[in-house]
C-alpha positions, 0 to 999 in steps of 0.5 A, spaced: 456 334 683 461 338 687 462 336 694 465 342 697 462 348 701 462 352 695 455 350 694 450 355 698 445 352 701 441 358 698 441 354 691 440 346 694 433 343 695 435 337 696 429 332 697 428 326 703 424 320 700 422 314 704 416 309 702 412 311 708 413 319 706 416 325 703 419 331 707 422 337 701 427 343 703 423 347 699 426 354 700 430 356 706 426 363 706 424 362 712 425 358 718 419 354 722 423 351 728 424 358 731 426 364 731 433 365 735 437 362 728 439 363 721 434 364 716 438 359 711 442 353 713 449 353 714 452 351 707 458 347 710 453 343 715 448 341 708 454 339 704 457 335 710 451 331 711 450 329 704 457 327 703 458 324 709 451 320 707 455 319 700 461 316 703 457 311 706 455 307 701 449 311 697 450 309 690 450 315 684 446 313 678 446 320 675 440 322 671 443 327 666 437 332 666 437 338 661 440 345 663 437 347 669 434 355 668 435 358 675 430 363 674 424 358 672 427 353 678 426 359 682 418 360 680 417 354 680 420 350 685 420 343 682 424 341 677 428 335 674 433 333 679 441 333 677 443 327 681 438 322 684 441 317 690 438 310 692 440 307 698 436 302 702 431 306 705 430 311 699 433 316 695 435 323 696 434 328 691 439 333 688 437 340 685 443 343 683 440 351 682 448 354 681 448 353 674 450 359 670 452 362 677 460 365 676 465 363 681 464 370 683 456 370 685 458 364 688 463 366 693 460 373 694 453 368 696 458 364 700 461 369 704 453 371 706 452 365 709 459 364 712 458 371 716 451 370 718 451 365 725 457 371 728 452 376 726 446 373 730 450 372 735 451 379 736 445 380 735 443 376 741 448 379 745 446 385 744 438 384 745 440 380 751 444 387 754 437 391 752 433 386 757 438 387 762 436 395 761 429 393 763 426 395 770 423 390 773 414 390 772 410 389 777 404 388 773 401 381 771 397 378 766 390 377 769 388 370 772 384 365 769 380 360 774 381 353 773 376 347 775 380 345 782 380 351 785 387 354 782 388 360 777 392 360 770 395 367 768 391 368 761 398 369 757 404 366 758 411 364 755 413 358 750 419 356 751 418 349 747 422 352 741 428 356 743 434 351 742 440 355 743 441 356 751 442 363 751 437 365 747 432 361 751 435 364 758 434 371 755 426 369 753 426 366 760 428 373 763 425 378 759 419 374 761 419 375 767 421 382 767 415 384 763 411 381 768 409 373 765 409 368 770 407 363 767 412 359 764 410 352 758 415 347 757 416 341 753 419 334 755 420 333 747 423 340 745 430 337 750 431 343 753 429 343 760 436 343 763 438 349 759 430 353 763 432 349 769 438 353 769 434 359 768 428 358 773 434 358 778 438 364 777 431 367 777 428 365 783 435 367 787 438 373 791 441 378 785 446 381 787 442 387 791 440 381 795 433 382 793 428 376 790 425 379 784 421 373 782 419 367 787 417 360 785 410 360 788 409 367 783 410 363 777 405 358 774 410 353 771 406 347 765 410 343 763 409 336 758 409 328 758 411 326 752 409 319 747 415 317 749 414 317 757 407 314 757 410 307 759 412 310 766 408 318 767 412 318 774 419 317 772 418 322 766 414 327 771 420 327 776 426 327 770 422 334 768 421 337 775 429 334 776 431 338 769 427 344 770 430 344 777 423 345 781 419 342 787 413 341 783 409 343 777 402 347 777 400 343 770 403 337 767 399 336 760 399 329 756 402 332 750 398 328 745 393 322 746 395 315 746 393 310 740 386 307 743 382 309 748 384 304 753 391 307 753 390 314 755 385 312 759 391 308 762 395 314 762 390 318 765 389 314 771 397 315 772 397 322 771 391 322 778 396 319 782 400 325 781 396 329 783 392 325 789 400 324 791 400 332 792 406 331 786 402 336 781 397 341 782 393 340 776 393 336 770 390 336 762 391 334 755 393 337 749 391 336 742 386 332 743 380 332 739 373 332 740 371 324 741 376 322 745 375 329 750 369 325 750 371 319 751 377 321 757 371 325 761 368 320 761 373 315 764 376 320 769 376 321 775 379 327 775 377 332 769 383 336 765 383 343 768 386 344 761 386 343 753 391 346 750 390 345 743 391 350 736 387 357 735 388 362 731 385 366 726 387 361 720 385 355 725 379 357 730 378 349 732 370 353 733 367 346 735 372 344 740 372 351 743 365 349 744 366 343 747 370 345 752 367 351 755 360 347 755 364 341 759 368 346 763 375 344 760 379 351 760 383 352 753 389 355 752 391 356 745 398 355 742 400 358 735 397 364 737 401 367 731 399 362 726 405 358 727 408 361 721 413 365 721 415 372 718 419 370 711 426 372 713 429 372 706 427 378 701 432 375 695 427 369 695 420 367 693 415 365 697 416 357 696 409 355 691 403 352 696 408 353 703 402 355 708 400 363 708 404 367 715 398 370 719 403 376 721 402 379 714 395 378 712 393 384 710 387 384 715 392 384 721 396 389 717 391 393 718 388 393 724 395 392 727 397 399 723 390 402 725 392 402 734 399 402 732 401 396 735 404 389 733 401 385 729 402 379 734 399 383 739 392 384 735 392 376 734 395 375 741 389 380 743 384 376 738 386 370 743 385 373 749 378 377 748 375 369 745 375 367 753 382 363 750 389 363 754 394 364 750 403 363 749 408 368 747 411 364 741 418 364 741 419 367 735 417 373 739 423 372 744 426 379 741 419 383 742 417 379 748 416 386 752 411 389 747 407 383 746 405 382 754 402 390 753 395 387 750 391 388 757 390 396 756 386 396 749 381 391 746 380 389 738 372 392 737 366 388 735 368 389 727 375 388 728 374 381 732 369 378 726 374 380 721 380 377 724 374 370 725 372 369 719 378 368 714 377 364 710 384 359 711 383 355 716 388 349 716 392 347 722 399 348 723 400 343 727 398 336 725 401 331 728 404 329 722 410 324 726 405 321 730 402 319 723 404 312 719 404 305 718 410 304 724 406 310 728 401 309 734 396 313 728 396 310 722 392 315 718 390 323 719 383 320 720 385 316 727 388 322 730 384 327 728 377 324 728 376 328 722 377 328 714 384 329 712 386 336 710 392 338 706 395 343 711 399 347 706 394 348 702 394 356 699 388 360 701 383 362 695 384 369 693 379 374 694 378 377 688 373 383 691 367 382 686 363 387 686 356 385 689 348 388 689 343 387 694 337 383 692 332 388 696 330 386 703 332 378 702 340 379 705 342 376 699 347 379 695 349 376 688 356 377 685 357 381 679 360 377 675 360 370 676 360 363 672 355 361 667 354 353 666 350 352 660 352 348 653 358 345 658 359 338 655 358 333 660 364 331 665 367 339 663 362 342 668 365 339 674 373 340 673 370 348 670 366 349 677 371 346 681 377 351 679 372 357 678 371 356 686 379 355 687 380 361 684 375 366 687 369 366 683 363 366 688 357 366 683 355 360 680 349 360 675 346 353 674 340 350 670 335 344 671 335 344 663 342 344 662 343 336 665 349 338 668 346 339 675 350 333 678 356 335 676 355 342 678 354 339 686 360 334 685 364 340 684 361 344 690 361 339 694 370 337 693 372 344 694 367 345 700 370 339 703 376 342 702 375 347 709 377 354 705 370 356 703 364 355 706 357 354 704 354 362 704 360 364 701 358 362 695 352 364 691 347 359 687 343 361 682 337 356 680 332 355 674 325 353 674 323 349 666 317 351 664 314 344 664 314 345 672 310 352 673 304 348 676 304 349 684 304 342 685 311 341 680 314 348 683 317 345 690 318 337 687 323 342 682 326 345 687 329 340 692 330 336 686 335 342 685 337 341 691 338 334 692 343 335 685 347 340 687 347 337 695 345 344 699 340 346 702 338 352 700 339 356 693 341 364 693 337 365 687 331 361 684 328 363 676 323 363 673 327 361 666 321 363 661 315 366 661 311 361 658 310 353 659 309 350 654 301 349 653 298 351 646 293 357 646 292 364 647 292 364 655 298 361 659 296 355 664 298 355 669 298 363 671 305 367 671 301 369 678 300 361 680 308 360 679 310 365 683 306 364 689 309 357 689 316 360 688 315 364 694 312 359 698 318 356 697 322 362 700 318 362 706 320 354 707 327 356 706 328 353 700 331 359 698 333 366 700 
C-alpha cells in the first residue's frame, strides 16, 4: 500500500465500518453534497487523511487477497479488499483499483485530477462575470398565502448546500437578479455568515446609488437545528445575527424531536417568537404524518409551512393530503430528485446508487418536447401540484433559466406521467439522526412507517405488449409467468425476481397448492414501495370440484385470502368438466358461469 498521492482517488474505495453502520465511497462519478465542486475528490486530501489515521495508531493486519482485475472491480464495485485496518472503533477498508495501471496511466490520471480545482475556479469566475451581465428582473414569482395573513413566493432559492463562499454569493445574487425573492437557509449547512455577507451587499447602494432589492421584498426561511433545540431564542438571534437581518419571515424546526412531548416543548418556544414580534411565521420540516398530527393538536399556533421532500421519485401523496386538508402549506425540497447529473462519463454508474430523476427518460422527453430543462419540467411539476418549491443549488449555474417556468404548463398527460413512476424512495431519509447514540432509534420511529431501502434500483419496464380484454379495463400482458409443477418453497424466491425484474403477468392455480407462497412473493415486493397492486396482473383458476353456484364465491376468496389481495385481474374456468359421471354435466357450464360473473360484479374480480 502505497502512501503517497500517487493513487488517484479515482481508483480507491476506501470503506468506513462501525458497529452501528457502514458508509461506502462507492464511486466518486457523482457528487451528492452540491454542485459548486469537483466531481472526484482530491487525490492528496484521500490519501492524506488515511495516512494521517495510519499514523495514528491503526494497526495493518493485511489480508493478501488474490490479483485484483480493474475491469471486473469496476462492473461490480465489490471485491476482496487489499488491506483492512482495525482500530477501536472499527475497520477502514482499502480497494486498491491501480493494479495493472502503468506508472504512465497513473500519472496522466493524477495530473487530471490535479488540474481540476483551478478549472472550477475559473469556471466559477467566469459564470459569476456572466451574472453580473444580467440586467435586473422585475418579474417575480407568484405569491402563495399562508394561514396568518402573509404571502410566500411559489419558488424560491436553496442555499443550504452551497459551501464555497463565492459560489454561494453568485447563487445568492443571480437569485435575485432573476427575480427570487425568497431565500432558504440552514443553520446545519454552516454557511449563514458567508449569505449574511450576500444579503447585505445586496440590500445596499450600487454603485449607481440605486436599491436593487430591499429587505422587505425578500421572503427569507431560515432553520433550527437538532442541535439548538435546548435554547430556540439563542439559536434563532445567532442566525438573524449570521445572516445579518432584523427578523426572518419563516423559522422552520428542521427535524422533529425524539418524542412528542419535546417537540411540543419546542414548539411552544418557537410561539414566543412570534408572540414577541421576533418572526413572521413559523413551520416544521420532515415531519411526518402522526406527529403533524399530534403537533396540530398541541399548538397554539399551526405551522404556516411543512417543508417536506417531493418529487416524481417521492410524491409523499398522503402527507400532501394532509396538509391541504388541515390548512398546512408545503413546500417541497429535492424538486430535482436530489440526485444529481453524473458528472463522470469514464465511470460506471455505481450498482444500486439511486436512479437521477434528471435523466429519466420521461423527463428527457418532455423537457426535449417544450424545449426547456429538465429541471424546469420538474420544477413545473411541483408547482402545478399546489406545491412550493426551491431551485436546488445544483442549478446555481443555470438559475436564471430555472425561474422561467411561469409562462408554459406541463398538460394533463404530461403531469400524470411524471406522477405515476414507479421509483418512489426518498432521498432524504434522516439517516444521521437514526442509531442507538440517536434521538431515533430505528427508521420506524422517525418516519412512522415501514423501513425502505432508499437506494434501491427502480424495476425496469420491459414494455411487455398488452390486450384489451373487451370492455372490462382490464389489460393482460403478453407474456407473463406460469407457476404450475414449481416444487414447493420455489414458487416464492421464482415470483419474487420475475416481479423485480418487470414481469407483470402472473399466472396462478388453486390445483397447483402453491398459492401461498405466490402471495408471500407478492406481498414482499409490493411492500417494497417500487410497484403497486394494479401494476401487476393476477390470473386465477376455479377446479372442477368448485363449479356449483354455492363453491364459485368460497373458491374465490380462498383464492384471495392466499394470494393476499383483494381482487383478481383474471379468473378461469380451468376445465370444462367437473368431475361427475354421465352423459350431462352437473353442474351446468351456464350455472358456473353465471357465479363467475356474480363474482365480477361484487368486485372480486375485473
Amino acid at each position: 500500500f502505497p502512501t503517497s498521492s500517487t493513487i488517484s482517488a479515482e481508483f480507491i474505495m476506501p470503506t468506513f465500518m462501525s458497529s452501528s453502520q457502514e458508509h461506502s465511497i462507492m464511486s466518486p462519478s457523482f457528487d451528492a453534497s452540491s454542485g459548486d465542486h469537483p466531481s472526484e475528490p482530491s487525490s492528496q486530501g484521500v490519501v492524506t487523511r488515511l495516512s494521517e489515521g495510519l499514523m495514528k495508531g491503526l494497526k495493518l493486519p493485511l489480508y493478501n487477497p488474490h490479483a485484483l482485475d480493474r475491469s471486473q472491480a469496476y462492473d461490480a464495485y465489490k471485491t476482496r479488499p487489499d488491506i483492512i485496518a482495525s482500530s477501536g472503533s472499527g475497520s477502514v477498508s482499502f480497494f486498491d483499483f491501480t493494479l495493472g495501471l502503468s506508472e504512465e496511466d497513473i500519472a496522466s490520471i493524477e495530473s487530471s485530477h490535479a488540474n481540476q480545482e483551478a478549472q472550477l475556479e475559473a469556471q466559477l469566475a467566469e459564470r459569476y462575470k456572466n451574472a453580473e451581465n444580467v440586467s435586473w428582473r422585475r418579474e417575480r414569482a407568484p405569491d402563495v398565502p399562508l394561514y396568518h395573513g402573509r404571502a410566500m413566493p411559489v419558488l424560491g432559492v436553496d442555499l443550504a448546500l452551497v459551501t464555497r463562499p463565492r459560489a454561494c454569493a453568485m447563487a445568492l445574487r443571480s437569485a435575485l437578479k432573476a427575480g427570487v425573492r425568497r431565500v432558504d437557509t440552514s443553520s446545519s449547512a454552516g454557511n449563514e455568515t458567508t449569505i449574511g455577507e450576500a444579503f447585505a451587499a445586496a440590500f445596499t447602494e450600487d454603485r449607481y446609488g440605486v436599491v436593487r432589492v430591499h429587505r422587505q421584498d425578500v421572503f427569507v426561511a431560515g432553520t433550527l437545528a437538532p442541535n439548538d433545540v435546548h435554547d430556540v431564542e439563542k439559536a434563532y438571534k445567532n442566525t438573524l445575527a449570521n445572516l445579518r437581518l432584523k427578523y426572518l419571515d419563516l423559522y422552520t424546526l428542521e427535524w422533529p424531536c425524539a418524542t412528542t412531548k419535546q417537540t411540543a416543548q419546542v414548539w411552544k418556544a418557537m410561539e414566543k417568537l412570534v408572540a414577541d414580534g421576533l418572526v413572521r411565521a413559523i413551520g416544521v420540516a420532515n415531519f411526518s404524518i402522526p406527529k403533524l398530527e399530534a403537533l396540530l393538536a398541541a399548538s397554539k399556533v399551526r405551522p404556516a409551512v411543512c417543508h417536506v421532500e417531493g418529487h416524481p421519485h417521492f410524491r409523499n401523496d398522503d402527507l400532501l393530503r394532509f396538509c391541504r386538508e388541515n390548512s398546512v402549506h408545503v413546500t417541497v425540497s429535492h424538486a430535482t430528485g436530489g440526485v444529481p447529473r453524473p458528472k463522470s462519463a469514464h465511470l460506471p454508474p455505481v450498482a444500486g446508487a439511486p436512479p437521477c430523476l434528471l435523466v429519466d427518460d420521461t423527463v428527457q422527453s418532455i423537457a426535449e418536447r417544450r424545449d426547456v430543462m429538465p429541471e424546469q419540467v420538474v420544477l413545473r411539476w411541483a408547482l402545478q401540484r399546489g406545491t412550493s418549491t426551491l431551485i436546488p443549488a445544483a442549478c446555481v449555474a443555470d438559475i436564471i433559466s430555472a425561474f422561467d417556468v411561469f409562462a408554459w404548463s406541463l398538460g394533463k398527460e404530461e403531469m400524470e406521467r411524471l406522477s405515476s413512476m414507479q421509483y418512489q424512495r426518498r432521498h432524504s431519509a434522516g439517516r444521521h439522526l437514526i442509531g442507538r447514540a440517536s434521538s431515533f432509534p430505528s427508521y420506524e420511529h422517525l418516519w412512522d412507517e415501514p423501513p425502505l431501502d432508499t437506494f434501491a434500483a427502480p424495476i425496469p419496464d420491459l414494455k411487455i405488449p398488452t390486450f384489451q380484454l373487451g370492455n372490462t379495463g382490464a389489460a393482460i400482458p403478453q407474456i407473463g409467468l406460469g407457476t404450475w409443477k414449481s416444487k414447493p418453497g420455489e414458487v416464492q424466491k421464482a415470483v419474487e425476481i420475475a416481479l423485480r425484474n418487470g414481469y407483470r403477468h402472473i399466472d396462478c392455480a388453486e390445483v397447483y397448492r402453491n398459492e401461498g407462497e405466490v402471495g408471500d412473493a407478492l406481498a414482499a415486493v409490493l411492500s417494497e414501495g417500487r410497484l403497486k397492486r394494479e401494476d401487476v396482473f393476477l390470473t386465477g383458476k376455479l377446479w372442477n370440484t368448485d363449479h356449483a353456484s354455492s363453491r364459485v364465491e368460497p373458491a374465490v376468496r380462498k383464492t384471495l385470502n392466499a394470494l393476499k389481495v383483494d381482487y383478481l385481474d383474471l379468473y378461469l374456468m380451468h376445465w370444462p368438466v367437473t368431475g361427475n359421471r354421465g352423459a350431462t354435466l352437473s353442474p351446468s357450464i351456464e350455472e358456473t358461469w353465471r357465479a363467475m360473473e356474480a363474482a365480477v360484479q361484487k368486485g372480486l374480480v375485473r
